[in-house]
C-alpha positions in Angstrom: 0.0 0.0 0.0 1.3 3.3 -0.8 1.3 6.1 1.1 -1.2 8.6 0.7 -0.8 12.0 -1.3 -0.8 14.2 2.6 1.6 12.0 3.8 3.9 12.2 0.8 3.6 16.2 0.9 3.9 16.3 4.8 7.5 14.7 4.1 8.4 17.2 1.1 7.4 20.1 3.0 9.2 18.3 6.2 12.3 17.6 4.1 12.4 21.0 2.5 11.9 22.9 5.4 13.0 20.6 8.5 12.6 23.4 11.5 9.1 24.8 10.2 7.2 21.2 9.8 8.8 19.0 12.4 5.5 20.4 14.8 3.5 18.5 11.7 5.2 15.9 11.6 5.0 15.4 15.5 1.2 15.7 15.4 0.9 13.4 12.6 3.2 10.3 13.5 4.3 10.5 17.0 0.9 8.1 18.0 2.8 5.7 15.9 6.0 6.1 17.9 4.4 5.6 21.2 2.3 2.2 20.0 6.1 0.9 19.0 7.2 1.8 22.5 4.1 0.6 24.1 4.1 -2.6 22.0 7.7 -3.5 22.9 7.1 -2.2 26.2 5.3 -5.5 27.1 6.3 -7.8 24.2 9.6 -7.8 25.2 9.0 -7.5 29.1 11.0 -4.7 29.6 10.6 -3.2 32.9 9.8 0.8 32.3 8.3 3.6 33.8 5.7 5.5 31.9 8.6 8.0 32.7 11.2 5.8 31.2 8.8 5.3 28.4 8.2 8.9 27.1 12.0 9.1 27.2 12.6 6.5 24.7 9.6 8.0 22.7 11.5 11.6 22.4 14.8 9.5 21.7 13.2 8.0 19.1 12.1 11.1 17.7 15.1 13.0 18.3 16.9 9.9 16.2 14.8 10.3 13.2 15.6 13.8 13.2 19.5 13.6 13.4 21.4 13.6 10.4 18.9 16.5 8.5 16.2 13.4 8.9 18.9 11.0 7.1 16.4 7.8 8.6 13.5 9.1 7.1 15.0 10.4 3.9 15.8 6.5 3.0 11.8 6.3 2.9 10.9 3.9 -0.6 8.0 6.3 -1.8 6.7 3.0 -3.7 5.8 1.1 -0.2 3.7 2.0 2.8 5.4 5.2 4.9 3.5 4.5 7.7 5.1 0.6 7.4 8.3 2.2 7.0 7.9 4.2 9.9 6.7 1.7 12.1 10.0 -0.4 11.3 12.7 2.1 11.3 11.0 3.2 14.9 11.0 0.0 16.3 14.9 -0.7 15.4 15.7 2.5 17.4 13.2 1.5 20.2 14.8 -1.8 20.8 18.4 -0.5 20.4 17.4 2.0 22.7 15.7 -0.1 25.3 19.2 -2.4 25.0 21.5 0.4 25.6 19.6 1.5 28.8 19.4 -1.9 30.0 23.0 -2.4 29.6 23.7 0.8 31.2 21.6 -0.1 33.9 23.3 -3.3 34.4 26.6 -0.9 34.4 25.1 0.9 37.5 23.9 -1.8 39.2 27.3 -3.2 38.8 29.3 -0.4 40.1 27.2 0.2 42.8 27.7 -2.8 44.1 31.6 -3.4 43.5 31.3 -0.1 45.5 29.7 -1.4 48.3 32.0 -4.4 48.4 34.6 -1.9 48.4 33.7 0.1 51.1 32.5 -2.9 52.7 28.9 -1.3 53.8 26.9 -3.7 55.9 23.9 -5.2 54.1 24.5 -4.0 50.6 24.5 -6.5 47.7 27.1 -8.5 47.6 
């Protein structure tokens, strides 16, 4: 299915003038950045806050914007850009959600070499 003739000229008018139709393209498609999160949120049983959440929604957004929108630019105007969209986000997503477990594990990590360290009665260890 292709993509409709707005959503083609929501991308020309985003990819022509970034800074004046990111807000559009924000009102448009962010819904289907949140159902990615949401959706790998409890398919993949990671454990985060609704907090935690909304940050990897703007981190996703924020990713598709780097690079003057170099993710979205590889956009194959023959196929489905909502498709596209929903893909591209959920690579991010789950590199995203990997990276902050692993740096969570970090944490956890140090904090309790730490404690052994310092040798604090009943931490972890």
């Amino acid at each position: 299915m292709k993509a409709s003739s707005a959503d083609l000229q929501l991308l020309d008018d985003l990819f022509a003038s970034p800074s004046t139709n990111w807000r559009r393209f924000i009102d448009r498609y962010a819904s289907t950045v949140i159902q990615v999160v949401q959706h790998a949120r409890h398919s993949q049983k990671w454990t985060l806050t609704q907090k935690d959440a909304d940050a990897v929604v703007v981190a996703t957004l924020e990713r598709l914007a780097e690079n003057d929108l170099e993710i979205l630019r590889r956009y194959d105007r023959s196929g489905s850009f909502n498709t596209f969209l929903t893909v591209a986000s959920r690579r991010i997503v789950i590199q995203e959600l990997q990276d902050r477990g692993a740096e969570q594990r970090i944490q956890t990590a140090l904090k309790d070499d730490s404690a052994r360290r310092l040798q604090i009665p009943g931490s972890a260890g």
